[in-house]
N, C-alpha and C positions, 0 to 999 in steps of 0.2 A: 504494500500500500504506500503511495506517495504521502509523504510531509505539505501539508499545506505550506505555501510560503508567507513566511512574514512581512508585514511591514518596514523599509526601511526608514532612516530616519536621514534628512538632509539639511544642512545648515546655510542657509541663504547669509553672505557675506556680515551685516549686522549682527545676528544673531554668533555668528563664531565670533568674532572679535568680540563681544559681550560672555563668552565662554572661554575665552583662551586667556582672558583678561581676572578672572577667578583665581581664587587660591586652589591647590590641588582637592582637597575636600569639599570647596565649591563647585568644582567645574562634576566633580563623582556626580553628587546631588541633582545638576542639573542633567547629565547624563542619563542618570536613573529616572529622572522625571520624563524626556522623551522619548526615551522606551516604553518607560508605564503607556505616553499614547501611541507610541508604535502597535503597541500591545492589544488594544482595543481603539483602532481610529476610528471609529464611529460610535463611541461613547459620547453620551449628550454633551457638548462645553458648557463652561459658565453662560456666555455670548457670542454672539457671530456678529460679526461685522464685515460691509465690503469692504474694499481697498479701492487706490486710486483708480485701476481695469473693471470692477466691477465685481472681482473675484471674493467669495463668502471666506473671508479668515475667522479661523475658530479662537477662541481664548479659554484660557483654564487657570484659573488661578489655584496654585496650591504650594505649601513649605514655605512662603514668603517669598513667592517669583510667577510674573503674567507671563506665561508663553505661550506665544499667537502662531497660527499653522494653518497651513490650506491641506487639504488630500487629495493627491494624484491617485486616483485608482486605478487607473488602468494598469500603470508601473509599479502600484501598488510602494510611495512615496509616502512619507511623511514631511512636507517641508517646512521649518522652522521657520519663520522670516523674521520674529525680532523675540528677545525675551529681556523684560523688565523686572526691577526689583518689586514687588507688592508696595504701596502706599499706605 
């Protein structure tokens, strides 16, 4: 029996230099988090919002950090495009 495939997960320019710019224990943390939606990428988000194209970006706030992501499904993609500290 075949393995379904997972999700990947992709870090649109912003969103890495907001990770790479982390302490090692941070950048784990935020890792772990976009897997968790790798994990389940059509789990409800907090909010959806367009973007400048029109395109539905999801947001999720949780651990003290917003990370916002669209879903490639076809490629079966997770793409990061920004991730903020919580407010």
């Amino acid at each position: 029996m075949s393995e379904l495939r997972r999700f990947r997960v992709v870090f649109e320019e912003e969103a890495s230099e907001f990770v790479v710019a982390q302490t090692k224990r941070v950048r784990r943390k935020l890792l772990d988090i976009t897997y968790a939606v790798a994990a389940s990428p059509f789990a409800e988000p907090d909010y959806v919002l367009p973007d400048a194209d029109g395109r539905n970006i999801s947001h999720v706030a949780t651990e003290g950090y917003v990370l916002s992501y669209w879903i490639d499904a076809p490629v079966k993609r997770v793409v990061v495009v920004e991730i903020e500290r919580e407010d």
